[in-house]
C-alpha positions as CSV (number, residue, x, y, z in Angstrom):
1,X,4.4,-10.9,-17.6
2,X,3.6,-8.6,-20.3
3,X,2.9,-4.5,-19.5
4,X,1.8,-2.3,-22.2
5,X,1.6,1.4,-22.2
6,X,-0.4,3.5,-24.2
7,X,-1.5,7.1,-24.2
8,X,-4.9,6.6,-24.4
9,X,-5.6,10.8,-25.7
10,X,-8.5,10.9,-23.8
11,X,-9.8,7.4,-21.9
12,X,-13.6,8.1,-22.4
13,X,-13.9,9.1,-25.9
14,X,-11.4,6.3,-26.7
15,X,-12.9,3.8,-24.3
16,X,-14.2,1.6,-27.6
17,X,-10.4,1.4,-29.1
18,X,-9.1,0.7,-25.2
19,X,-11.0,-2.2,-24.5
20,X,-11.0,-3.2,-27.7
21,X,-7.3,-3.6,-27.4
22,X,-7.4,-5.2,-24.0
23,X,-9.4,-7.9,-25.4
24,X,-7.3,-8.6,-28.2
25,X,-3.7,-8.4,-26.5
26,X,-4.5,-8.9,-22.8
27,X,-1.7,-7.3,-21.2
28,X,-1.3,-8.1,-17.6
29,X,0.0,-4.3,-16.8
30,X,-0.9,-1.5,-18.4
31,X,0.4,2.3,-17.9
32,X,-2.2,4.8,-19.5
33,X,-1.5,8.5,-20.5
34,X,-3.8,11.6,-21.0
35,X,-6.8,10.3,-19.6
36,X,-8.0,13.6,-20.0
37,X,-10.7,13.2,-17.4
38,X,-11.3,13.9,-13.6
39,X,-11.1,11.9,-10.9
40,X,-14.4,11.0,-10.6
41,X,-15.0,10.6,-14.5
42,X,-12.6,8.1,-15.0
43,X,-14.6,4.5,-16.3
44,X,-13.7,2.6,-13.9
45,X,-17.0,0.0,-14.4
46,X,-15.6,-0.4,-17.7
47,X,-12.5,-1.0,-16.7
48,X,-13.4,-3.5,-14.5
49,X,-15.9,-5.6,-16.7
50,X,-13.3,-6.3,-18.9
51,X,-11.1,-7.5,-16.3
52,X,-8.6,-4.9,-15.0
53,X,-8.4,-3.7,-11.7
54,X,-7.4,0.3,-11.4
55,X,-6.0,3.2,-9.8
56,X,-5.7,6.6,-11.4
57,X,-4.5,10.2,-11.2
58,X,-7.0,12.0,-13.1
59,X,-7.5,15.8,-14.2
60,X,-9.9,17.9,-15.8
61,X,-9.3,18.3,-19.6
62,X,-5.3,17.7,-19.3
63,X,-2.8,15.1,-18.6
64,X,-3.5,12.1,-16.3
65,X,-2.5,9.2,-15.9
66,X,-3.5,5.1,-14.7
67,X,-2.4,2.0,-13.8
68,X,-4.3,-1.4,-14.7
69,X,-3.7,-5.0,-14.1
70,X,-5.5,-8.0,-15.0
71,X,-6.1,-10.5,-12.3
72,X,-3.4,-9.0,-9.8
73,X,-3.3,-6.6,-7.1
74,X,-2.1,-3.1,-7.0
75,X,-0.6,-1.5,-4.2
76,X,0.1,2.2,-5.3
77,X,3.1,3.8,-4.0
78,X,2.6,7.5,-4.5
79,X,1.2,10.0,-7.2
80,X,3.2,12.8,-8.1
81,X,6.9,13.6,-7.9
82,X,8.6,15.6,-4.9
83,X,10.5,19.0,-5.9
84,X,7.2,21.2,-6.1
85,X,4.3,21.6,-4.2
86,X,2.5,24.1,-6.4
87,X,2.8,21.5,-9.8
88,X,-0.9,20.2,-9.7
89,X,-0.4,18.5,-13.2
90,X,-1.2,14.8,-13.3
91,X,1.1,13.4,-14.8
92,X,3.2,10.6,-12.5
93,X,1.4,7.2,-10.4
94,X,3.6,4.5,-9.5
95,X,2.4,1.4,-7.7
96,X,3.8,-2.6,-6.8
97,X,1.9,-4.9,-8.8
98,X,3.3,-8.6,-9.2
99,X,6.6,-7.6,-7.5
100,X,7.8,-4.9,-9.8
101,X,7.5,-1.1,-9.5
102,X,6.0,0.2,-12.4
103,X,6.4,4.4,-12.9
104,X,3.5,5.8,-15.1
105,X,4.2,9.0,-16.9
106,X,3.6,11.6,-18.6
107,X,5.7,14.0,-19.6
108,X,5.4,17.6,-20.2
109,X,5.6,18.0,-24.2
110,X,7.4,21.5,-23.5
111,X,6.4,23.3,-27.0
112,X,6.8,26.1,-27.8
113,X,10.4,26.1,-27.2
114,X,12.0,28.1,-25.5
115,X,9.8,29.5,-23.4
116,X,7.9,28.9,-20.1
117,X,6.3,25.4,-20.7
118,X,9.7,24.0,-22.1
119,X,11.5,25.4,-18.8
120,X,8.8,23.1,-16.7
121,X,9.2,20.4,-19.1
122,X,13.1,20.6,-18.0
123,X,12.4,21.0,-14.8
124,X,9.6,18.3,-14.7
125,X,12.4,16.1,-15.9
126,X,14.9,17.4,-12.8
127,X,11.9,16.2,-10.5
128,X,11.7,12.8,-12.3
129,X,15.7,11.8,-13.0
130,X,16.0,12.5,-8.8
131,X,13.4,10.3,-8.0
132,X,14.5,7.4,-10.7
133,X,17.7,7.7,-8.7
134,X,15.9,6.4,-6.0
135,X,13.9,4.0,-7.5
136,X,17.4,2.2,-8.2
137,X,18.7,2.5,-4.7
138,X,16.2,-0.2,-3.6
139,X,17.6,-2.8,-5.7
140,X,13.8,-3.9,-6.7
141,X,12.6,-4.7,-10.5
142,X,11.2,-1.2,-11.6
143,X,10.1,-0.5,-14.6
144,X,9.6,3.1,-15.8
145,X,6.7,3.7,-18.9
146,X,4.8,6.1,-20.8
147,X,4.9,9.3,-23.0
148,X,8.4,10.7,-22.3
149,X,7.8,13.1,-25.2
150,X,11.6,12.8,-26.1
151,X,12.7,11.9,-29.2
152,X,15.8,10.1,-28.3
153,X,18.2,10.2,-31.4
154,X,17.5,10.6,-35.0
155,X,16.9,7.4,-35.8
156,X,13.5,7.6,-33.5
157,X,11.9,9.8,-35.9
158,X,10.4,10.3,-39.8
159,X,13.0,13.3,-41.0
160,X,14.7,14.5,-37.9
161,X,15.9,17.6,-39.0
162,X,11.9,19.1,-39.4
163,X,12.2,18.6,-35.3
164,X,14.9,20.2,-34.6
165,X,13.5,23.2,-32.6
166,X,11.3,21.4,-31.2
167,X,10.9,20.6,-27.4
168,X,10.8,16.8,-27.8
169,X,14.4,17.2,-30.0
170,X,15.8,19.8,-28.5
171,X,19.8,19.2,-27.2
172,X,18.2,20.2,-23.8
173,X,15.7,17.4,-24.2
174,X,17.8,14.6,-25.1
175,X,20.8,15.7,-22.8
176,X,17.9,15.1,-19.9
177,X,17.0,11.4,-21.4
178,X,20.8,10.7,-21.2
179,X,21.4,11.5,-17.9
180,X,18.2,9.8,-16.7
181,X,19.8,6.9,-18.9
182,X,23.1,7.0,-17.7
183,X,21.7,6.3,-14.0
184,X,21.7,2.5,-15.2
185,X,18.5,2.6,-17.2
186,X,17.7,0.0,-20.0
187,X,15.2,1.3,-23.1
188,X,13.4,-1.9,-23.8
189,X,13.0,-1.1,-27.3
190,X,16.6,-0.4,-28.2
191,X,18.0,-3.0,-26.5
192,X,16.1,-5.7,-28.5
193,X,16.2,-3.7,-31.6
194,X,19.0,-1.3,-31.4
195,X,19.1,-0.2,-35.2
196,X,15.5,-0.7,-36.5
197,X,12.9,2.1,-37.6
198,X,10.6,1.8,-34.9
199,X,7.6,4.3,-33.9
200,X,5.1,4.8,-31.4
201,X,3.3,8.3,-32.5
202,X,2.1,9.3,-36.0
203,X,0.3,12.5,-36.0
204,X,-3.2,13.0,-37.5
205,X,-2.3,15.7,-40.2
206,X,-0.8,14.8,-43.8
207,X,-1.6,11.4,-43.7
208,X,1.2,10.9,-41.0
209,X,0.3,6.8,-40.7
210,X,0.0,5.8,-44.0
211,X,3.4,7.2,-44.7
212,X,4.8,5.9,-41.5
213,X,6.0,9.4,-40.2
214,X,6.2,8.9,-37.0
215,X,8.3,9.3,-34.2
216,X,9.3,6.9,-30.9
217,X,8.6,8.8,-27.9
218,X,6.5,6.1,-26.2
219,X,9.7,4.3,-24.0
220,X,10.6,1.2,-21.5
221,X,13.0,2.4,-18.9
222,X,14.3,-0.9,-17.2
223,X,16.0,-1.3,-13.6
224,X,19.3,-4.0,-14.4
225,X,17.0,-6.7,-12.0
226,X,14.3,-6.2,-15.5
227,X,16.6,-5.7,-18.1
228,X,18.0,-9.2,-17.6
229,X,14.7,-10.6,-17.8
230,X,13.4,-8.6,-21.0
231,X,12.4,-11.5,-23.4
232,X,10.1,-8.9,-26.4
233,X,9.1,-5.5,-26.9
234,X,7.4,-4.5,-29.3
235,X,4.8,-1.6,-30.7
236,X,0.9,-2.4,-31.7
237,X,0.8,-0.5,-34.5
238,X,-2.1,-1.8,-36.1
239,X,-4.2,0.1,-33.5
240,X,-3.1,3.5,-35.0
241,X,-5.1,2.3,-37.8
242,X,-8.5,1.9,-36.2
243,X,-11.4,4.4,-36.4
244,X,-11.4,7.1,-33.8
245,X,-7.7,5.9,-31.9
246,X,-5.1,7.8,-30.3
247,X,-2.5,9.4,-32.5
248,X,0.1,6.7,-30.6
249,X,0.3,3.1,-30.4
250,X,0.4,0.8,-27.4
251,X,4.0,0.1,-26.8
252,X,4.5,-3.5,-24.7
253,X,7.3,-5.5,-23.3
254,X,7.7,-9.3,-21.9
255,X,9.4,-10.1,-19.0
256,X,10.5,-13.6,-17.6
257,X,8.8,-14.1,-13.9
């Protein structure tokens, strides 16, 4: 079973570069970010024709967030977190496909820092670590994807110390990641690859790609039932390349049924 995520930076004017991608690496999951388009906008025909059924959490102009799967059902579990009624981002869908909860995410990027979007970023990430607690309490396969906007450590990004005071490096930031971590969690990338260079962003100013400055903020949170049966991960970089793409790459992991 191979699930993919990818923020998508906008799902209709990227559409060409999504099924594109589809075709060539036919995922079986896939967790999409910043779909940037309401509910009703989202191309769901498209979607379809190429093989994927769909649900979505979708918003005007900002955020949102889908799940896909090829040839298997999908039995959503809820959208949103708990903690705040008055947070009308979209930015979390979770749903049972094949047996295994997948988490879809997105979240907040928090700059500038400090300041009031960083303090919902934090406390966006309060809302999230309390539910992942109880995602593990059910002893089910879960798997937990997306744009985390956290830049783990310094090996996860192109000159660290220019990031510094920023909210995706911030010691606030990356305390949050390892308490959500130390819950039990497994990232998919570092586990296969614990001391490789290895990025899923590269920004669209200086020539970010073609130097490789990038950063790894795209992650794989695995329940232990997953972990054990993580066989590759890996980052489709080669799609940061093509005309008119997201600023990330589709990130992707293989699990043993």
């Amino acid at each position: 079973m191979k699930i993919a995520t990818y923020n998508v930076n906008g799902v209709n004017g990227r559409l060409p570069v999504l099924l594109r991608w589809l075709e060539e690496t036919k995922p079986d999951v896939v967790c999409l970010q910043e779909l940037k388009a309401p509910q009703e906008k989202f191309p769901e025909e498209a979607i379809k024709a190429a093989g994927y059924n769909a649900i979505w959490h979708g918003q005007k102009s900002w955020n949102g967030v889908a799940i896909l799967a090829r040839d298997l059902e999908i039995k959503e579990l809820r959208r949103g977190l708990d903690g705040d009624p008055e947070d009308l981002h979209s930015r979390y869908i979770e749903a049972m496909v094949n047996n295994v909860v997948i988490g879809c995410l997105y979240l907040p990027n928090g700059n500038p820092a400090p300041g009031p979007k960083f303090d919902y970023k934090l406390q966006w990430f309060e809302r999230f670590t309390a539910h992942a607690a109880k995602l593990l309490e059910y002893n089910l396969p879960v798997v937990l994807a997306g744009d985390y906007n956290v830049i783990p450590t310094e090996l996860d990004a192109y000159k660290p110390e220019r990031w510094v005071e920023d909210a995706l490096f911030r010691p606030e930031t990356r305390l949050a990641f390892q308490n959500l971590m130390a819950q039990g969690w497994t990232d998919a990338i570092r586990k296969l690859y614990p001391d490789e260079t290895i990025y899923t962003f590269w920004d669209y100013f200086r020539n970010a790609y073609g130097r490789d400055a990038g950063l790894r903020i795209d992650h794989f949170l695995l329940s232990p039932q997953v972990s054990e049966r993580l066989k590759a991960a890996g980052v489709d970089k080669q799609v940061r390349g093509w005309e008119k793409t997201s600023d990330h790459g589709p990130v992707w992991i293989e699990i043993e049924d």
